[in-house]
N, C-alpha and C positions, 0 to 999 in steps of 0.2 A: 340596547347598548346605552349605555351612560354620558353624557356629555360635561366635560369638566367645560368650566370659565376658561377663557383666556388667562387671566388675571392672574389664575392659578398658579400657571406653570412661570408665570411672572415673579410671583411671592417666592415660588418654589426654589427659582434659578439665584434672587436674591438671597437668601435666607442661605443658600451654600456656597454665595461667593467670598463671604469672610476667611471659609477654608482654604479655598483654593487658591485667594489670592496671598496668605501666610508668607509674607515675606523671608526668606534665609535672616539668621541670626549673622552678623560677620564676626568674625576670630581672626584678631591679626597672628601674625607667629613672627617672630624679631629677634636679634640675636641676644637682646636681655628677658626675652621669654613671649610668653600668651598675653594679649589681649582681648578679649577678660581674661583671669586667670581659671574663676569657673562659669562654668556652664550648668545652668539648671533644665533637666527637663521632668519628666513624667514616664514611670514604663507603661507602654504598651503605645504612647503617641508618638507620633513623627517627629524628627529631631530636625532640621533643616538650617546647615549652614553655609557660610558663604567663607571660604577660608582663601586668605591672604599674605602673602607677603610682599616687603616692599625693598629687601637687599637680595638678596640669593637664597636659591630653589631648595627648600624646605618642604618636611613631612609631618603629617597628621596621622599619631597613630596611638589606639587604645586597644593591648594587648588580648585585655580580657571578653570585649566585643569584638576580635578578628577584623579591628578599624583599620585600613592604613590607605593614605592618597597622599598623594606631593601636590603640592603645592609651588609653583609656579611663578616669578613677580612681573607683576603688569597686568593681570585677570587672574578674578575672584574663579577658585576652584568649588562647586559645588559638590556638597556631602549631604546626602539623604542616610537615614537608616531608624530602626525602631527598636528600644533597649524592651528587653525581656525579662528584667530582674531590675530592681532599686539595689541601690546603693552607689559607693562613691567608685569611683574608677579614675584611675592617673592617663592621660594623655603626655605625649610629647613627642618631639621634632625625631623619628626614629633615621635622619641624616646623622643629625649631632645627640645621641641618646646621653650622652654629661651634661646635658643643656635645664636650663629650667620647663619644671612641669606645671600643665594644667592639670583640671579635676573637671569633672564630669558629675553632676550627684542627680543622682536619678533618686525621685520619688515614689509612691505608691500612688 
């Protein structure tokens, strides 16, 4: 049987903590719209946001991804998920859907 280094599994654990520690993007949501108004990511990688608001209880929802979470004031509401296609897609507060929208533009 084969004996790794120590060191190895040292380099190893380093070398993947960039990913795991990937902090949430934050996204405010406010009664004059999104902060940002877009959001960039990439299909197929992890989207990870921290969404916020800071008047009254608001929702996060992108129709065409089957998104949708409230949003809460006083703590950041986490939103994981992995787009499966590029392109741009509209988000908005599906409380107040007359409200101003964000975009979402997913890449290749």
């Amino acid at each position: 049987m084969m004996r790794l280094p120590a060191s190895f599994f040292g380099a190893a654990a380093l070398a993947a903590a960039p990913l795991l520690a990937q902090s949430p993007r934050e996204v405010l949501a406010t009664e004059g719209g999104w902060r940002p108004p877009v959001v960039n990511a990439k299909k197929g990688e992890v989207v990870r946001l921290a969404l916020k608001t800071e008047d009254e209880e608001r929702c996060f929802a992108i129709d065409e991804l089957r998104i949708e979470k409230r949003i809460v004031p006083g703590r950041a509401t986490r939103l994981e998920f992995t787009p499966d296609r590029a392109g741009n897609f509209v988000f908005y507060d599906c409380l107040n859907p007359e409200g101003k929208k964000g975009r979402l533009a997913v890449t290749e």
